[in-house]
C-alpha positions in Angstrom: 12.7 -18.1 3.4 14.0 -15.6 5.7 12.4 -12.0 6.4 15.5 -10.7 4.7 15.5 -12.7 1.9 11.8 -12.2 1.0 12.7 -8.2 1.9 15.3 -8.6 -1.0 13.0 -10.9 -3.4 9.8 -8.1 -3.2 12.3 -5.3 -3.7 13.5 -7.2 -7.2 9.9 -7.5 -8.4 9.0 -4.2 -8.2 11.9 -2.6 -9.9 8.8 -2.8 -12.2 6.6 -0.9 -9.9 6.6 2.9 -9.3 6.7 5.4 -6.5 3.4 6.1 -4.5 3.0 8.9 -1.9 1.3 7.6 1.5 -0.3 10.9 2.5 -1.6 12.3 6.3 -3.7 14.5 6.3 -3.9 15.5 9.7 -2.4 15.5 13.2 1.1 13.9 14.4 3.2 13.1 10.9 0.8 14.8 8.5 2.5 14.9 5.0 3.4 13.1 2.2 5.8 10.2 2.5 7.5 8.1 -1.0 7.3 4.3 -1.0 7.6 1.9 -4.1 4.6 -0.6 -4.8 2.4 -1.3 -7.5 -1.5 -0.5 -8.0 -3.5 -2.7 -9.5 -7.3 -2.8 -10.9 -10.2 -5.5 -9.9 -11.1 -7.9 -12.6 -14.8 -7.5 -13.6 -15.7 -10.7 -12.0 -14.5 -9.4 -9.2 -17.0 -6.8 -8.6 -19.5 -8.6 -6.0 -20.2 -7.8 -2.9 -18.2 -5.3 -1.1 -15.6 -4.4 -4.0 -16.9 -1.8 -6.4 -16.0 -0.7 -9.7 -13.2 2.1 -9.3 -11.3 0.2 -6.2 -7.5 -0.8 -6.3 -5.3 -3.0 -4.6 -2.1 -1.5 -3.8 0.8 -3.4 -2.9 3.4 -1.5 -1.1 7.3 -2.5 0.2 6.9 -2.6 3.8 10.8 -1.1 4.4 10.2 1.6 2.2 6.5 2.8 4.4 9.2 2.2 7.3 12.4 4.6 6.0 9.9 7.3 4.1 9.5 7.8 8.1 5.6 7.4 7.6 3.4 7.7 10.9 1.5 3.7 11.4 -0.3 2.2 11.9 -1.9 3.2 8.9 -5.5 5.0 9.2 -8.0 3.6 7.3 -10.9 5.2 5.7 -8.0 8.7 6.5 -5.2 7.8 5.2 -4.5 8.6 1.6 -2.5 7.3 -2.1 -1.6 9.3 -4.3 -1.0 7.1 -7.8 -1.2 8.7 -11.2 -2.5 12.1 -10.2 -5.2 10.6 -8.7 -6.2 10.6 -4.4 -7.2 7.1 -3.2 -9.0 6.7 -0.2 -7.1 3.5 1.9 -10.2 1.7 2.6 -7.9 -1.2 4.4 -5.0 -2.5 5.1 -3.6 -6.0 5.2 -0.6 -6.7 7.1 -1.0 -10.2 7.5 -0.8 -11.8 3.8 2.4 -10.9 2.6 4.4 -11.5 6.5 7.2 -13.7 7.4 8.7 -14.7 10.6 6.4 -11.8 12.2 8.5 -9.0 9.8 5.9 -7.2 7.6 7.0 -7.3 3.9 4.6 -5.6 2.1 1.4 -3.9 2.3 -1.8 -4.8 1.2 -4.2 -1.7 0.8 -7.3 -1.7 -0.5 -8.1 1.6 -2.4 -11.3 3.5 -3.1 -11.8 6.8 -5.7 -11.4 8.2 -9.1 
C-alpha cells in the first residue's frame, strides 16, 4: 500500500471520528489547531503498569496535524487535546506505528486528565 492510499483509507474510517483541537500553549505557534481523529479509553485490564485509570489513546490524521498548520514536533507532557470539553495532557506521541514508506499517517497520542 502506498502512503497515498493508506492517507485516503484512514481518512474513510474516521468519517466516524470527530474534530480534536491540538492546542500550544506557549511560544512560536501557540493556539489551537482542528484535526480529525478518534479518542479512545483503556480497557480495565489494561491498567498495569504505567497506564492509569483516566488515560486515552488518541488517534489523529496525520495530513490534517499538517494543513491545521500546527507547530511539531509535538511537545509532550506541553502540548494539549481538547476532546469533549475536556483538556488532555499529550503524555506521548507515536509516530512510528501507524507509518508507511517514511510518510506519517496518523498519530498515536497517549493522553492523561479528566
Amino acid at each position: 500500500m502506498t502512503p497515498a492510499a493508506a492517507r485516503a483509507a484512514y481518512r474513510r474510517q474516521m468519517r466516524n471520528g470527530e474534530t480534536l483541537v491540538l492546542r500550544r500553549l506557549a511560544g512560536v505557534g501557540a493556539g489551537d489547531y482542528a484535526a480529525r481523529g478518534r479518542v479512545d479509553g483503556f480497557a480495565p485490564s489494561d491498567f498495569e503498569g504505567a497506564i492509569q485509570q483516566g488515560m486515552r489513546t488518541a488517534i489523529v490524521l496525520a495530513e490534517d496535524v499538517e494543513a491545521s498548520g500546527f507547530p511539531l514536533p509535538f511537545r509532550e507532557k506541553q502540548d494539549r487535546l481538547v476532546w469533549n470539553g475536556k483538556t488532555l495532557v499529550i503524555r506521548s506521541v507515536d509516530d512510528a506505528t501507524r507509518r508507511i514508506g517514511g510518510v506519517v499517517i496518523a498519530y498515536v497520542l497517549e493522553l492523561a486528565g479528566a
